[in-house]
Structures are given as C-alpha cells and as structure tokens.
C-alpha positions as CSV (number, residue, x, y, z in Angstrom):
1,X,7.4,-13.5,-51.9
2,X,3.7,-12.5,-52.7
3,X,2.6,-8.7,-52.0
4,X,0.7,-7.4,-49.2
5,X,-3.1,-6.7,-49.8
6,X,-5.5,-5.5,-47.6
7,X,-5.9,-8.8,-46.0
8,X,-2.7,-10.6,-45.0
9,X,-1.8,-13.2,-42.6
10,X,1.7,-13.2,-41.5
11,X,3.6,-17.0,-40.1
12,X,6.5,-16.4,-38.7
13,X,8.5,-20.0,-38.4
14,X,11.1,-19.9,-35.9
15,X,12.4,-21.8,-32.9
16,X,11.2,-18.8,-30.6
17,X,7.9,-17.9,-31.4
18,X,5.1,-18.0,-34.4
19,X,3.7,-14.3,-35.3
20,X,0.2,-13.8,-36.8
21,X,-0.7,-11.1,-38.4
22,X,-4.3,-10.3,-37.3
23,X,-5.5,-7.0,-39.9
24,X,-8.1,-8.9,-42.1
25,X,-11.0,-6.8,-42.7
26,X,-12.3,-7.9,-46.4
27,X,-12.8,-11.6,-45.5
28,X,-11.1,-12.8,-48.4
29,X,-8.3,-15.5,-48.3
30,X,-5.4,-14.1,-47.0
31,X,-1.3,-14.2,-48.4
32,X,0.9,-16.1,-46.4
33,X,4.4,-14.2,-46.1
34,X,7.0,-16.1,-44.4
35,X,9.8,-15.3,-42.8
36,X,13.4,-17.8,-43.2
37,X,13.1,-20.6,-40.7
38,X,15.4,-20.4,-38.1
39,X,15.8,-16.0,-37.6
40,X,16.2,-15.3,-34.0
41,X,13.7,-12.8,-31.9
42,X,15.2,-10.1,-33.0
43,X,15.9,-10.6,-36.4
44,X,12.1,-11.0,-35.9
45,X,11.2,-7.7,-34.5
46,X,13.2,-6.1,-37.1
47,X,11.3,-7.4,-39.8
48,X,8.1,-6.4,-38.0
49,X,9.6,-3.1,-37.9
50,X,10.0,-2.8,-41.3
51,X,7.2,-4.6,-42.8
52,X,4.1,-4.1,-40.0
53,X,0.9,-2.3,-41.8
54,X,-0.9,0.6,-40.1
55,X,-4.0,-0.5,-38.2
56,X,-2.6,-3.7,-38.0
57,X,-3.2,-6.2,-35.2
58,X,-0.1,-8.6,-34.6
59,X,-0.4,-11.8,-31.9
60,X,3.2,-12.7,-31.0
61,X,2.9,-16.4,-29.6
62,X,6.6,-17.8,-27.5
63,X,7.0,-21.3,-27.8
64,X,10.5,-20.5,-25.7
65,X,12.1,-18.0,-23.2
66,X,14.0,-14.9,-25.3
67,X,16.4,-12.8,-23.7
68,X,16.9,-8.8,-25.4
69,X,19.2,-6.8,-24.6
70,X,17.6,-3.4,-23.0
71,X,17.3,-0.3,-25.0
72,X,19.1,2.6,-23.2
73,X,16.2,5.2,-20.8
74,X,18.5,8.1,-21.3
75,X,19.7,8.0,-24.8
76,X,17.3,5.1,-26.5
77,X,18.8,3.3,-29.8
78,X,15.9,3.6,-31.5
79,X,17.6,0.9,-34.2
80,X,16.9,-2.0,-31.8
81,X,14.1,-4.2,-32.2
82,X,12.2,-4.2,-29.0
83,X,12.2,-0.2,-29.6
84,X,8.8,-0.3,-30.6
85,X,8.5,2.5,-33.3
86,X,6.3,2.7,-36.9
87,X,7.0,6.0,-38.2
88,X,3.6,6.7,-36.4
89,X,1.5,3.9,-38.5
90,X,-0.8,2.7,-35.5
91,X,-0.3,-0.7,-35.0
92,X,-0.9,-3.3,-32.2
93,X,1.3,-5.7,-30.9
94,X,0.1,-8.8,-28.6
95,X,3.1,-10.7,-26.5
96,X,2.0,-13.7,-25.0
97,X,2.9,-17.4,-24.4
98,X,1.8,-20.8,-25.5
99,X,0.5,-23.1,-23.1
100,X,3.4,-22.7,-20.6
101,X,4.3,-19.3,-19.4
102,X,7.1,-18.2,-21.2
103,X,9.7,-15.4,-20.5
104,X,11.3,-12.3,-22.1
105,X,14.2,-11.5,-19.8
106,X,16.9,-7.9,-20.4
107,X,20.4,-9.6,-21.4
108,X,23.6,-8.4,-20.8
109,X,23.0,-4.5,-22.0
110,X,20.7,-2.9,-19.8
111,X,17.9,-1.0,-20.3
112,X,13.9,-0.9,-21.0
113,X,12.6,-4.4,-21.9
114,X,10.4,-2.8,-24.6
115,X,9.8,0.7,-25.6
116,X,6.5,1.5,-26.3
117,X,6.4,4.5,-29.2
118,X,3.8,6.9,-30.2
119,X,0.5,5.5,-31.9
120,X,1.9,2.0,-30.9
121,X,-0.3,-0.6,-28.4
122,X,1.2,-3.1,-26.8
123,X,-0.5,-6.3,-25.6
124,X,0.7,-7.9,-22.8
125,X,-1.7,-10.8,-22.8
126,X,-1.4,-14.5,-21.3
127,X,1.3,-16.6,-20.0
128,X,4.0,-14.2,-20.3
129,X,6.5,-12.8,-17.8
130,X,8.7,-9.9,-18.5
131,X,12.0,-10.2,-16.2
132,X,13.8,-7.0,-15.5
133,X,17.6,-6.9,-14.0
134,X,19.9,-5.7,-10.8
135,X,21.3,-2.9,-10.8
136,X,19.2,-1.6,-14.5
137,X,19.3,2.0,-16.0
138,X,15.9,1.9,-17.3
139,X,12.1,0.1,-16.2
140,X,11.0,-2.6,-17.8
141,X,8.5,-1.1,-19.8
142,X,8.6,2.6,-20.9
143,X,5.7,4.0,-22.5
144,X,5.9,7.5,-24.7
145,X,3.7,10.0,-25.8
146,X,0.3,8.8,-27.0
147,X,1.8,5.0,-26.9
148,X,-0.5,2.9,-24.7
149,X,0.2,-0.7,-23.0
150,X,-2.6,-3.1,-21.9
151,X,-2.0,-5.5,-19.6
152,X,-4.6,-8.7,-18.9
153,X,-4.5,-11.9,-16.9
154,X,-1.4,-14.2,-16.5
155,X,0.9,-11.5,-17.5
156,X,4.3,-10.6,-15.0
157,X,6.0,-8.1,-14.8
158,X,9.2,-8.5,-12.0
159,X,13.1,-8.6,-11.3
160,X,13.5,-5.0,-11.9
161,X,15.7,-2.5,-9.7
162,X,16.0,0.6,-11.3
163,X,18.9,3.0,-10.6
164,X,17.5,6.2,-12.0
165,X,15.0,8.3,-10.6
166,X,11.1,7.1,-12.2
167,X,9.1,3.7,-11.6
168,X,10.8,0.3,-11.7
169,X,8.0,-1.6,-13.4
170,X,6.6,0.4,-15.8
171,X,7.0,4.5,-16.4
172,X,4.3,6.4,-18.4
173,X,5.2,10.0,-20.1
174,X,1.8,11.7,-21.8
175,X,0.6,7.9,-22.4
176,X,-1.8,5.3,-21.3
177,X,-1.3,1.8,-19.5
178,X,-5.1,-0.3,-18.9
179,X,-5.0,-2.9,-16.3
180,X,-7.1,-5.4,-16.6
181,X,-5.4,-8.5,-15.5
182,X,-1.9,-9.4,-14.4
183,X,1.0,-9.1,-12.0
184,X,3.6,-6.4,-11.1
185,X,5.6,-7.6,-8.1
186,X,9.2,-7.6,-6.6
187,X,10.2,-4.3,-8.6
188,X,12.3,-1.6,-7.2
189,X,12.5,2.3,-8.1
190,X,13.1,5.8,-6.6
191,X,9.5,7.2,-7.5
192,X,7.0,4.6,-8.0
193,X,8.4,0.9,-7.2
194,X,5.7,-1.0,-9.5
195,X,4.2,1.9,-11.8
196,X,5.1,5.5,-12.4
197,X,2.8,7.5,-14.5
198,X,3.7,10.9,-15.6
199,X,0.6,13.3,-17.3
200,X,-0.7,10.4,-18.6
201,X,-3.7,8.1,-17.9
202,X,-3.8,4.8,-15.9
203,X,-6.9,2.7,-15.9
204,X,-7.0,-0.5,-13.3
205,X,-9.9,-2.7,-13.6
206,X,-8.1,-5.9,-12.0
207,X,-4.8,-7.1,-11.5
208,X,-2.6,-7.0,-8.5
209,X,0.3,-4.3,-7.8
210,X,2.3,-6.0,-5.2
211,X,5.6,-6.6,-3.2
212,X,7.4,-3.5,-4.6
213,X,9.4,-0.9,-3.6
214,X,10.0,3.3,-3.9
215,X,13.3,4.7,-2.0
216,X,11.7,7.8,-2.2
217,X,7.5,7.7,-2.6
218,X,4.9,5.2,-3.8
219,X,6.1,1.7,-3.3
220,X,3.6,0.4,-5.0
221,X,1.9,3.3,-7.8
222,X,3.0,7.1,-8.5
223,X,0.9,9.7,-10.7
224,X,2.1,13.1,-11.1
225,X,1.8,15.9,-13.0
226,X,-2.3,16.1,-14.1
227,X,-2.0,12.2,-14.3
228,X,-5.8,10.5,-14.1
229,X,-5.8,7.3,-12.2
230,X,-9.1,5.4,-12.4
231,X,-9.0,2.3,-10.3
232,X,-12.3,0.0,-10.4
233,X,-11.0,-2.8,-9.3
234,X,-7.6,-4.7,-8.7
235,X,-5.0,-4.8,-5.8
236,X,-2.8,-2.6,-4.8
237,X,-1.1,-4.4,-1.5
238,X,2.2,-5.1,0.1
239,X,4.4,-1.9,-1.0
240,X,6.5,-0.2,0.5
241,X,8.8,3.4,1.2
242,X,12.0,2.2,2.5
243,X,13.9,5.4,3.1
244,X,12.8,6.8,6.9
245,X,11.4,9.9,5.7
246,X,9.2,9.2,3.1
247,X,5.4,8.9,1.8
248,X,2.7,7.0,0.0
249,X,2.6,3.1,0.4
250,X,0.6,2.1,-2.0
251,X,-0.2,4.9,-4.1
252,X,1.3,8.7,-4.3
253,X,0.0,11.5,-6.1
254,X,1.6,14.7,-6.5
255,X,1.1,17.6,-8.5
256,X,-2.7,18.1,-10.1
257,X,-3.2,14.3,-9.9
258,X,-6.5,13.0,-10.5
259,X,-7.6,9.7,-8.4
260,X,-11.0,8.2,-8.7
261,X,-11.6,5.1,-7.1
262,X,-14.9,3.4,-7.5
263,X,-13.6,-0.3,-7.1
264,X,-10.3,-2.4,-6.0
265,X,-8.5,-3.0,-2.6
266,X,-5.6,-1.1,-1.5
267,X,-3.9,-3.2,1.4
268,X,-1.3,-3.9,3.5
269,X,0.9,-0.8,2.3
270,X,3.7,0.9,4.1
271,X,4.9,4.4,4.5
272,X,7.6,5.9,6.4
273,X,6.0,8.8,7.7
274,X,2.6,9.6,6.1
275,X,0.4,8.2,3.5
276,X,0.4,3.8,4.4
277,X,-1.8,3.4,2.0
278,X,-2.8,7.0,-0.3
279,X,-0.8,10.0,0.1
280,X,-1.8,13.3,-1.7
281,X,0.1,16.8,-2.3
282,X,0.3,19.6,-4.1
283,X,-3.5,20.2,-6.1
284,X,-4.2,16.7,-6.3
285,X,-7.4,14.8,-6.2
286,X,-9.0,11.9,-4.5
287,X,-12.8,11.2,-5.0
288,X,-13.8,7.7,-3.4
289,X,-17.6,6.3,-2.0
290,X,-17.8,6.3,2.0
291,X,-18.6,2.4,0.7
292,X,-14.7,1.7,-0.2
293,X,-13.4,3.2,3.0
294,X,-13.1,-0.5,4.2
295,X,-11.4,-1.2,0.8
296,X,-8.2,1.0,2.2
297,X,-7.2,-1.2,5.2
298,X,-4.3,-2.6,7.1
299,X,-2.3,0.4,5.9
300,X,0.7,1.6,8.0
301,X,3.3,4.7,8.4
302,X,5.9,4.5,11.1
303,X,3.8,5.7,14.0
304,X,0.4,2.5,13.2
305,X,-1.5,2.5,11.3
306,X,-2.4,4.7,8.5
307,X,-4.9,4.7,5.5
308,X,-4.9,7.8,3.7
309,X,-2.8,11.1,4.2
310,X,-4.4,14.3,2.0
311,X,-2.2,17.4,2.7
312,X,-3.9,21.1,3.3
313,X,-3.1,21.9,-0.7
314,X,-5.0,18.9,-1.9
315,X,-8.8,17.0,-1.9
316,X,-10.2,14.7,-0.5
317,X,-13.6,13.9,-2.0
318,X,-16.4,11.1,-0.2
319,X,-19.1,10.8,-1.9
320,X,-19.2,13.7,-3.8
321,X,-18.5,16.0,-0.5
322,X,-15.0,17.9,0.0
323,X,-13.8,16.8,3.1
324,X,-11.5,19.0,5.9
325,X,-7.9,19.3,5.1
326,X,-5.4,18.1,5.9
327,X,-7.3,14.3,6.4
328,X,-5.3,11.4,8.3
329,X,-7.9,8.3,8.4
C-alpha cells in the first residue's frame, strides 16, 4: 500500500458504493489506495474515519441501497461509522447515488442516520434518499457545533417520527444546514416536523419542505434561540400542528430568531390556533418585501385562514418599516 501525498485519489471497490477522494491540489498523478473488495458500508466509513486527510473533499457514489444502524441522540457512540467525526481535521463528505436513486435507510438500532461533527460538511447531493424510522429516538440528520450539511437537487430526506422533543428531519445545534435543492417530506417531530434549527444558521435557496408534522409547533421549520433563517427561494407548503392548541404551520420562530425572506413560497400550511403559515414570539424577527406578501398564501389556523401571526414581544418588518404589534394578516 503506497503512502498518502498531497495529491491522492482514493477507489473504494465494493458491492455498495465506489469512494473518490477529491483533495488534489498539485496536479500531479495521483496514488491509488484501495480498500479489500468486498468490505461492507461500514467497514467503509470506518476506514474513512481513520484515514480521511484534512481539507479533503470525498464523493461517496451508491451503486445499492445500505441500511445503518442509528447512532443514539442522547448518548451518541461516537465509535460508529456514520458518526461523522475527524478529530477536527475539516473534511467534506458528498453522499449521492448513481444513475438510480439509491437509499440509506436506519436498521434495527435506532437513532440519527448520520451525525454530522464539528469542522465536518456533509454533501447530500443527487439521487439519494435518506429513510428514517417509526417510532425513532433521534432525527435523521443531527448536525453539531460548527458542522454544516448542504443539501442540493434530487436529495430526500423522509420516514422519520421522532419521539423526543427537537425536529424529525434534520436538528441543528450552533451549526449550518444550506438548501439549495432537495426534499424533506412525511417527517414527524414535537418542535419542528421537517427542520429544527437551534442558534445556528439555515440558508434556503430552493428545495421544498413539505408534508410534515410538529405535535407541538412548526410542522414544517423551527428556529430558536438567535437562529438566522435566510430563505430566498424554495417551498415551504403542506405542514402542519396537530395538537389543538398549538402554533406555526410552516415556520416558527421563538426566542431572538432572525427571519429574512427575500424569496420562496410558503403555502398551504396549518396551525391550530395562530401562525398558518409564520408565527413569531419572544424577540424574534421577521423582515420580508410588501412584494412577497402574495408569496405567504393559503395559510390556515383553526378559525380560516391565516398567513402570519407576530406576537406584541416580536417584529414584523415590510420593507424596511416596523409594523404594529401584535400583526395577524
């Protein structure tokens, strides 16, 4: 097995996928380091664990579905291959499928899908569908401190009922998630049925949040806790509260949240009692154009409809201008 130089290019030859290291910067011929034929997923994790280079760039291709057993929300084994820790090297991972859309689906132990560590980016890119469980102790995805997920076209992420008390999808602590492209739809979750972001950033340029629910608030997004949520385009549509006393369809802010929105559609959402499609409390922030007002539509609480729902502690910003609290529109 040859050393690793600057510039190495990684096969990985297995029935489930091919791995491709990605880091060359010197434009020299690169090493070829191969892996046994025939190691399973996560005997292929585990040597990307071990062996990934910081600032490295690593394209995961499946040529099959792969099911993982979850890594634990509460009490992660941090030993497990789809925890998704360096020892703080920053390295980038890219998931996707081959030509057919391929899925990575929680097995018999629940728990997150993938962990997302600190100085760690991970790629959801095309053709790939992650597939969460009944009845799960953890989201799908779980970002941590200064980890960051993207997310681009053709990606899923689904089938996820979470027991606890965050998101169902995908749950942010002091990181980033970037929309750009995607799907996350049919999730469920006490506080944020498809995304819950916690004093982090989330930045949505397209994609579609859809179809999922919050027993408590924000069926379809929640950001809390000086969270910035910067939406400039994407969907947001079809969420919903189910328990009868309860707020924020389609998105819910709470506690010194930050929302700008200068693009997107947010659609079709439903609260119990206020907030159909944005609901705001406690020092939060909303700062839209007059020109999007159209873009919140076909919202509904109990009573009819409802767009947005800004409580007297809160703002409401249109164009620039403060508006009077507390605004129902």
């Amino acid at each position: 097995m040859k050393s690793f130089r600057k510039c190495v290019e990684i096969v990985v030859l297995a029935l489930a996928f091919t791995l491709v290291y990605m880091g060359c910067s010197n434009g020299s011929t690169p090493d070829k380091l191969i892996i046994p034929e025939g190691a399973n997923s996560a005997e292929q994790l585990d040597w990307l664990k071990t062996n990934a280079k910081s600032g490295g760039t690593y394209e995961i291709t499946l040529t099959a579905d792969v099911v993982i057993d979850g890594v634990p929300n509460e009490t992660p084994d941090t030993s497990k291959p789809n925890y998704l820790d360096f020892g703080g090297k920053k390295v980038k991972i890219i998931l996707k499928g081959d030509s057919s859309m391929r899925t990575v689906s929680i097995g018999a132990a629940d728990g997150n899908l993938f962990w997302v560590s600190s100085g760690v980016t991970f790629v959801l890119g095309n053709n790939i569908t992650l597939h969460g469980k009944n009845n799960n102790n953890s989201p799908v995805i779980f970002v941590d401190e200064s980890g960051v997920l993207e997310m681009n076209s053709n990606a899923v992420i689904t089938g996820n009922t979470f027991t606890g008390v965050a998101g169902g999808g995908v749950v942010v602590y002091k990181g980033s998630f970037k929309m750009s492209g995607g799907t996350i739809t049919n999730n469920i979750g006490e506080y944020g049925g498809g995304v819950n972001i916690n004093n982090g950033t989330f930045i949505m340029s397209s994609g579609t949040i859809s179809g999922n629910e919050a027993k408590t608030h924000g069926g379809g997004v929640l950001v809390c806790l000086g969270t910035n949520f910067e939406m400039s385009g994407g969907t947001i549509s079809g969420n919903f509260v189910s328990n009868g006393d309860k707020t924020g369809g389609g998105v819910y802010l709470w506690n010194e949240a930050i929302f700008t929105m200068t693009g997107g559609t947010i659609s079709s959402n439903q609260a119990s009692i206020n907030g159909g499609g944005v609901y705001l409390i406690t020092n939060s922030v909303f700062n839209l154009n007059s020109s999007l007002l159209t873009s919140i539509h076909s919202n509904t609480n109990s009573s009819g409809p409802q767009q947005i729902y800004v409580n007297s502690d809160s703002t409401i910003k249109i164009d620039g201008n403060a508006q009077p609290v507390p605004y129902d529109y």
